[in-house]
C-alpha positions as CSV (number, residue, x, y, z in Angstrom):
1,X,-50.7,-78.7,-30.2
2,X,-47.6,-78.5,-27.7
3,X,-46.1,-80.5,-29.2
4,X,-46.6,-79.9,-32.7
5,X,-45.3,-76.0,-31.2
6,X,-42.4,-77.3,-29.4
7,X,-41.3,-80.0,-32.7
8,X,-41.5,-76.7,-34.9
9,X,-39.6,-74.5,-32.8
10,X,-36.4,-77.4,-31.7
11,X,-36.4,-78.8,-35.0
12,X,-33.4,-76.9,-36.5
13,X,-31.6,-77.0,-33.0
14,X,-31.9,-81.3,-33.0
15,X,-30.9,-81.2,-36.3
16,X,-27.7,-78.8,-35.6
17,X,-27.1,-81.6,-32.4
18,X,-27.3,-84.6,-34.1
19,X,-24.6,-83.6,-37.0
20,X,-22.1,-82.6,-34.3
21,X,-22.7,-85.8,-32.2
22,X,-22.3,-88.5,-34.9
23,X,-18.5,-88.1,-35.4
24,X,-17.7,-88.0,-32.2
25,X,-20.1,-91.0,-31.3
26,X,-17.8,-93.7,-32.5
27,X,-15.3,-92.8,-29.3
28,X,-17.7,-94.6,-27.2
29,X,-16.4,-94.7,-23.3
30,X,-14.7,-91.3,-23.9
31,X,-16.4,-88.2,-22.4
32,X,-17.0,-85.5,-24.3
33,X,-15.9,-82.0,-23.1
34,X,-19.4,-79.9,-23.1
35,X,-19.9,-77.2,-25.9
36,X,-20.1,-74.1,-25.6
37,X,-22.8,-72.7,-27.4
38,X,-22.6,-69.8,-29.8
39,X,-24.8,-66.7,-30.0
40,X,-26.5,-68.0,-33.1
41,X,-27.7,-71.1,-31.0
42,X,-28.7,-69.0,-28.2
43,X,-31.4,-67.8,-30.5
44,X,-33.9,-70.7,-31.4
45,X,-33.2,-71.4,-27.7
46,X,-34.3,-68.0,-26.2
47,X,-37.3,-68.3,-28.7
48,X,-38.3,-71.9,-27.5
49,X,-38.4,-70.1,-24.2
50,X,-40.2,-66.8,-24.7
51,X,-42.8,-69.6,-26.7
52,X,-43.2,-71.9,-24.0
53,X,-43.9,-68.9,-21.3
54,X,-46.4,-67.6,-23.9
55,X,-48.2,-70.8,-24.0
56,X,-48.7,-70.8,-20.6
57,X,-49.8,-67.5,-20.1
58,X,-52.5,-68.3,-22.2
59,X,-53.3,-71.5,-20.8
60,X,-53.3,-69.7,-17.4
61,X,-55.8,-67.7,-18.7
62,X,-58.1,-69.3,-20.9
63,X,-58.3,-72.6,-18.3
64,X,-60.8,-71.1,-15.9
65,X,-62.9,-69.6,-18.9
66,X,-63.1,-72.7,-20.0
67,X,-63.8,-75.1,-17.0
68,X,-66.7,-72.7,-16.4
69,X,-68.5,-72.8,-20.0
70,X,-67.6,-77.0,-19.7
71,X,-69.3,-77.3,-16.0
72,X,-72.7,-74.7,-17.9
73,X,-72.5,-77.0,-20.4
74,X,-73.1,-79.8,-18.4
75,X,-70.2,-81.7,-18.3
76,X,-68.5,-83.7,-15.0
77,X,-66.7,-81.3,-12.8
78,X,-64.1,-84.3,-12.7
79,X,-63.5,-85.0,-15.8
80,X,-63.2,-81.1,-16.8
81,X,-60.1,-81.1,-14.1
82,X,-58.6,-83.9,-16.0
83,X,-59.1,-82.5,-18.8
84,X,-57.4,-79.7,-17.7
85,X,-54.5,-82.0,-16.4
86,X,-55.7,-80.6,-12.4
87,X,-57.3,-82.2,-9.1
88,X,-60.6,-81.7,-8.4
89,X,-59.5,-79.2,-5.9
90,X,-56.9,-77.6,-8.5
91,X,-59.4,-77.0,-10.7
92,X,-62.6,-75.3,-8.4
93,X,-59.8,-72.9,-6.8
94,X,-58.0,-71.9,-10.5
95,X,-61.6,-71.6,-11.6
96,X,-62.9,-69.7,-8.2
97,X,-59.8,-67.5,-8.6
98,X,-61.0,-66.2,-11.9
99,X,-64.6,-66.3,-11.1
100,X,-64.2,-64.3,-8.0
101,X,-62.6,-61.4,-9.8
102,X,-65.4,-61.8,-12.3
103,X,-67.9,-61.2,-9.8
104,X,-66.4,-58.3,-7.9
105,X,-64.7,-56.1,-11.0
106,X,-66.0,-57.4,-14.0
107,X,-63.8,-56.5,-17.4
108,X,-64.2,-55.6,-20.6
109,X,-68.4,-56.8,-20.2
110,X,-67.0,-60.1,-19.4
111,X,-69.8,-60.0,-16.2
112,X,-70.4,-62.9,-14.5
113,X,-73.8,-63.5,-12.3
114,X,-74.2,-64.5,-9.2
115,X,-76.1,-67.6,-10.8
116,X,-73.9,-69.2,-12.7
117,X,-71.3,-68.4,-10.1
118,X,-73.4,-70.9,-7.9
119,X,-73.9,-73.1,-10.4
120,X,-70.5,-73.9,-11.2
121,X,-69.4,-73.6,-7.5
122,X,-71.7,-76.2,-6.7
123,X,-70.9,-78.7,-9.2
124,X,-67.5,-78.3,-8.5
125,X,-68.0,-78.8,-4.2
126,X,-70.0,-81.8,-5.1
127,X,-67.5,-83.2,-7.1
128,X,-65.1,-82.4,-4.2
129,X,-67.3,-84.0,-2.2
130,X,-67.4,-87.4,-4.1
131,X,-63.6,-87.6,-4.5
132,X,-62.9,-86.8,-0.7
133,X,-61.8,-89.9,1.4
134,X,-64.2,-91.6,3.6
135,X,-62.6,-90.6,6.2
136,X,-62.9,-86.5,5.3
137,X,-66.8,-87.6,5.5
């Protein structure tokens, strides 16, 4: 999906690039001063940007939602921080972070119990637990 977003959003900007960089191309060896880029370039840029921060916004939130409906679910604490591109301990402290606001304010009925609090806690210390080094043991 990021990239699929990303592709969309550059595609007009590459193309822009690559037309301007052919002709001068065939002076291999020669430097090229740097461009200056015009206001109508500055656009599609400042887009990308304002995308991109978007995206992770909502990645920022939606993660910890969703490591904690994987780990109900039944999956592998581990492989739900992979899947999330995290550690082990990345992923029980983005997901305590949001579970521990949960628990003491909850928002919009988004109420969390002490249960599956637990739950999830615990399959994620285990899986802290399996990953630590010997010598942590």
């Amino acid at each position: 999906m990021t990239t699929s977003l990303t592709d969309a959003l550059t595609e007009h900007t590459v193309r822009e690039d690559t037309r301007e960089g052919t002709a001068e191309s065939e002076h291999a060896g020669i430097p090229r001063p740097a461009r200056e880029r015009t206001p109508r370039e500055t656009g599609p840029t400042l887009h990308r940007l304002a995308a991109m921060a978007s995206l992770q916004d909502w990645i920022h939130r939606s993660s910890p939602v969703l490591m904690h409906e994987a780990v109900l679910a039944g999956e592998n604490p581990a492989e739900v921080a992979a899947a999330a591109r995290l550690t082990v301990a990345e992923a029980h402290l983005t997901w305590n972070t949001w579970a521990s606001r949960r628990l003491a304010a909850p928002a919009n009925g988004e109420s969390l119990t002490l249960l599956e609090y637990l739950r999830v806690h615990t399959a994620f210390a285990s899986a802290l637990n399996e990953t630590a080094p010997s010598i942590v043991r």
